[in-house]
C-alpha positions in Angstrom: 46.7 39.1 -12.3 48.1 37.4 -9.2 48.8 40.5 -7.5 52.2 41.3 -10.2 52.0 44.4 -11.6 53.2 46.1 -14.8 56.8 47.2 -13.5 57.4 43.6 -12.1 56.3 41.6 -15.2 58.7 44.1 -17.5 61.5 43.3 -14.6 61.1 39.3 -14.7 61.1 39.6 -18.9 64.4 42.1 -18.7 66.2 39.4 -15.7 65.2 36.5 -18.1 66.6 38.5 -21.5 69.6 39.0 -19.8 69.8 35.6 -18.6 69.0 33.9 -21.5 69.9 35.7 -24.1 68.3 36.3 -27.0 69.8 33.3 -28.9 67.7 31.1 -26.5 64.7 32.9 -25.6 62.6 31.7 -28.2 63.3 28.3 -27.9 63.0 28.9 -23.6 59.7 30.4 -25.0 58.6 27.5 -26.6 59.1 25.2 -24.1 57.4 27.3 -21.7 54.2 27.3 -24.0 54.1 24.1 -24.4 54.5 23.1 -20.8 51.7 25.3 -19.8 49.6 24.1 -22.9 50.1 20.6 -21.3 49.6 21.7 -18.1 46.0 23.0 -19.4 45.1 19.8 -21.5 45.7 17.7 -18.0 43.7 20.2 -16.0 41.0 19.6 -18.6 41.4 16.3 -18.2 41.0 15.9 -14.6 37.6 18.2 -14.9 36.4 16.3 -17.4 36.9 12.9 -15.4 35.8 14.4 -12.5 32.5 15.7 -14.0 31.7 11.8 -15.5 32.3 10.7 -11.9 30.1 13.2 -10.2 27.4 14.3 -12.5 26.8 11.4 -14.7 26.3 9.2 -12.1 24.0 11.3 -9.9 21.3 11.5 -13.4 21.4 7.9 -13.0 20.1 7.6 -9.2 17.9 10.7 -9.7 16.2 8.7 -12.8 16.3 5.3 -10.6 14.5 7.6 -7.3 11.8 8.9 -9.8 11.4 5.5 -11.5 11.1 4.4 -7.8 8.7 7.1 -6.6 6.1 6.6 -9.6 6.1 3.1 -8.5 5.7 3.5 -4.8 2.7 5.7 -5.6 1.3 3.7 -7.9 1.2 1.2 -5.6 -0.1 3.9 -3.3 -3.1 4.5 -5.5 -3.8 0.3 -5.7 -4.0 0.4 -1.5 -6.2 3.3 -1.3 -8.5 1.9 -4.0 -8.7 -1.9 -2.3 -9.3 0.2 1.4 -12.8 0.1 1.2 -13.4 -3.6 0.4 -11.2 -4.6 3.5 -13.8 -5.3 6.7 -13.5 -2.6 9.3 -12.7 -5.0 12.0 -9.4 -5.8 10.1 -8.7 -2.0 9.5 -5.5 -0.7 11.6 -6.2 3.0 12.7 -4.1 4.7 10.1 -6.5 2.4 7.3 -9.6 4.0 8.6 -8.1 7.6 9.2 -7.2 7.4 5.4 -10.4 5.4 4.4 -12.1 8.8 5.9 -10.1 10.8 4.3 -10.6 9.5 1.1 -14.6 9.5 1.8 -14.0 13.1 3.0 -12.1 14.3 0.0 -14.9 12.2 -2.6 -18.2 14.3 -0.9 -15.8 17.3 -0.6 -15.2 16.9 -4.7 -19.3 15.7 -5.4 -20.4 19.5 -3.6 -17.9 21.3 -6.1 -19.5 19.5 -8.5 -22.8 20.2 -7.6 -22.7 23.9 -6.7 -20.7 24.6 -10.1 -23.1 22.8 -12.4 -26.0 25.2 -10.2 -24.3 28.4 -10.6 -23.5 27.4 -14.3 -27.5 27.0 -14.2 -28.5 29.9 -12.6 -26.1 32.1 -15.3 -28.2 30.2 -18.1 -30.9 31.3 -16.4 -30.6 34.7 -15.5 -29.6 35.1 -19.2 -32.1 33.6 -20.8 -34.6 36.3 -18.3 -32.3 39.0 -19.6 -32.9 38.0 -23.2 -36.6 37.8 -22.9 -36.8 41.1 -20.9 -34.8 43.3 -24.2 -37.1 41.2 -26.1 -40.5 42.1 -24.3 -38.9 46.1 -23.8 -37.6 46.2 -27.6 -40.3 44.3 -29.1 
């Protein structure tokens, strides 16, 4: 504890007996605890106030940003869905490289979709072959 030891704490309580007295020491007692009690109460105090004015703040802006995010990409989403009505001859490079994109990402999505409803077909098939082959060895 504050790099005191043992021997030097029994020291400082012996110096302050003497000193004191023992008439006095409990009321010298007394006031120490309850300088050191208000000495906490204030330090809680002060980390209290500075927590409002750090923390509580900063959950504000973060909910503001995100508020302001969802609407950025909302707006986002409104661009990208009016690109392809807008004449390529008023198209900036960027629009097209995105309008590509987009086109890319759509036949890119319509192949998944396509080669998973085939496989999905070719296990319904291959099972229903299986089913009329234990049938036909069975039967």
């Amino acid at each position: 504890m504050f790099g005191v030891s043992l021997p030097e704490i029994l020291l400082v309580c012996i110096v302050i007996l003497i000193v004191l007295g023992p008439e006095r020491l409990p009321e010298a007692t007394r006031q120490v605890a309850k300088v050191l009690g208000q000495f906490r109460r204030q330090a809680d105090l002060m980390r209290r106030e500075l927590y409002n004015t750090m923390y509580v703040p900063t959950d504000d802006i973060r909910k503001d940003v995100g508020e302001i995010r969802d609407n950025l990409r909302a707006v986002k989403r409104e661009m990208d869905d009016m690109l392809p009505n807008i004449p390529e001859e008023l198209m900036t490079c960027e629009d097209k490289a995105r309008l590509e994109e987009k086109r890319r990402r759509e036949a890119l999505h319509e192949e998944s979709s396509d080669a998973s409803s085939d496989i999905s077909s070719s296990k319904e098939g291959s099972n229903r072959e299986k089913e009329l082959d234990e049938e036909e060895h069975h039967g």
